[in-house]
FINU-424116 format. One record per atom (N, C-alpha, C): x, y, z. Coordinates in steps of 0.05 Angstrom, whole numbers, plus 5000, padded with zeros to 4 digits. Layout:
# residues N
XYZ;...
//
This chain:
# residues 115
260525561788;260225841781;260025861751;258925991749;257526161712;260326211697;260926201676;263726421671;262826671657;261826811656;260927051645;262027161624;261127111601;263727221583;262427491586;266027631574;265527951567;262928081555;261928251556;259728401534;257228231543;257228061571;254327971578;253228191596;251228181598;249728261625;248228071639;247828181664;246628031687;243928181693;241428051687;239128151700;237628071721;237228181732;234428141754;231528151749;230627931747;227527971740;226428001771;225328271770;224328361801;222428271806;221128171836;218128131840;219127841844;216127671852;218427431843;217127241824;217726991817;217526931796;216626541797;214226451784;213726211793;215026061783;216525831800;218925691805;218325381793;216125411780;214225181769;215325191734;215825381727;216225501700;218825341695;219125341668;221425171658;223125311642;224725231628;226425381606;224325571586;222425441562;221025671549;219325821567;218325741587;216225951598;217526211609;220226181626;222526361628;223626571612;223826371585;224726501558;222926741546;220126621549;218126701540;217326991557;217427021591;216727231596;220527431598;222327291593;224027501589;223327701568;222027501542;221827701518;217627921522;217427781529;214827951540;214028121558;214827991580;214328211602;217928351608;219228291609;222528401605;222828581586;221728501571;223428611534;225128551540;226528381535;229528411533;229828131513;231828061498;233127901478;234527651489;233127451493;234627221512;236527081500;236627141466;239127021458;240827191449;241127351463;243027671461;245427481485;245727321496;247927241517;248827311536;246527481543;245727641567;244227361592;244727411618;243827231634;241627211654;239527151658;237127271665;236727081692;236127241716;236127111740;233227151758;231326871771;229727031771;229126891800;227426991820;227126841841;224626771850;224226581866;221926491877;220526611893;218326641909;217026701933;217926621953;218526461964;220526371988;223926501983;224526611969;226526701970;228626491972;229526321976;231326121973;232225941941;229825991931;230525851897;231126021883;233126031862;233626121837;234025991817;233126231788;234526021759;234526211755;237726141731;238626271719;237826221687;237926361664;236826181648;239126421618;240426321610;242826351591;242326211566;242526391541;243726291521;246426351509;248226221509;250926241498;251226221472;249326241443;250726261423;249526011411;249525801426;248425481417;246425441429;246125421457;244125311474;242925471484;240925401504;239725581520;239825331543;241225411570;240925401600;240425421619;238625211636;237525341654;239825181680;241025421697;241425321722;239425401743;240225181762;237725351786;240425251811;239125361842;241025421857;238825461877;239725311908;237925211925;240025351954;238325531968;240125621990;239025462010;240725302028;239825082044;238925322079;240825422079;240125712100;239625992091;238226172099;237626422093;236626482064;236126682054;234126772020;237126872013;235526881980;238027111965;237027391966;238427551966;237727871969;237227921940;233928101940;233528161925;232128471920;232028521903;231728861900;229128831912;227729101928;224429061937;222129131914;223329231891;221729341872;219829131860;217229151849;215328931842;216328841817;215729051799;216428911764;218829071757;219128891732;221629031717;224728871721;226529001717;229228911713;230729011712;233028911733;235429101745;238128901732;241329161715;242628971710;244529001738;246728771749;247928771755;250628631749;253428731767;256228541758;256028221762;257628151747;258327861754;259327831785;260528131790;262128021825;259228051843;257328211833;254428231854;253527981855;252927861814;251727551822;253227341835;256027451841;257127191850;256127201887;256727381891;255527441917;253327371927;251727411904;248227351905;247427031901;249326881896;247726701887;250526481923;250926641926;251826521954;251126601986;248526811970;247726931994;248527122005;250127181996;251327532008;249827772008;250227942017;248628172007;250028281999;249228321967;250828421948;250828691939;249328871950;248129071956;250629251971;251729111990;253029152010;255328922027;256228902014;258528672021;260328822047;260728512065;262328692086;264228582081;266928702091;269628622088;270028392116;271228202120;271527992144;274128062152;275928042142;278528102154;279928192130;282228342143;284228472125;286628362142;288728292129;291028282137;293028522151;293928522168;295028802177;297828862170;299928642163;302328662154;303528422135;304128382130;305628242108;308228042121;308127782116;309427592129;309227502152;
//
């Protein structure tokens, strides 16, 4: 898992995104087709056409990172909108990048009493 520091955001690059691309080409359409500032420490998440690949692609200050993340069953949930960019929490991407639907999380069990 990511650690998110404080004052980041989490984006969604909507639509999806060719999975062929590398760290600058990523970098490159965050700042072009995104607008957005990729070494602002903000975290940019983008997905494939098959819905099962992701990268994440982070600069922290020093580096710039790319993780990627392979769902062996089912896609990640993603917004239906074509272009553009949605932010979301660290607790949505944690959800999202395990497959949840983060949109809508269900609760599994609750405890009913204590001891």
């Amino acid at each position: 898992m990511i650690a998110v520091p404080g004052g980041s955001k989490i984006w969604l690059a909507l639509g999806h995104t060719d999975m062929r691309r590398g760290m600058r080409m990523l970098a490159l359409q965050v700042q072009q087709v995104l607008k957005q500032d990729v070494h602002a420490g903000d975290l940019f998440v983008f997905r494939g056409r098959s819905g099962s690949l992701c990268k994440i692609l982070w600069h922290d200050g020093v580096a710039m990172s790319l993780y990627i993340r392979r769902l062996e069953r089912g896609h990640f949930v993603w917004p239906s909108a074509k272009d553009g960019v949605v932010a979301i929490s660290a607790s949505a991407m944690a959800c999202l990048l395990d497959g949840i639907d983060w949109r809508n999380p269900q609760e599994t069990w609750r405890p009913k009493q204590v001891g």
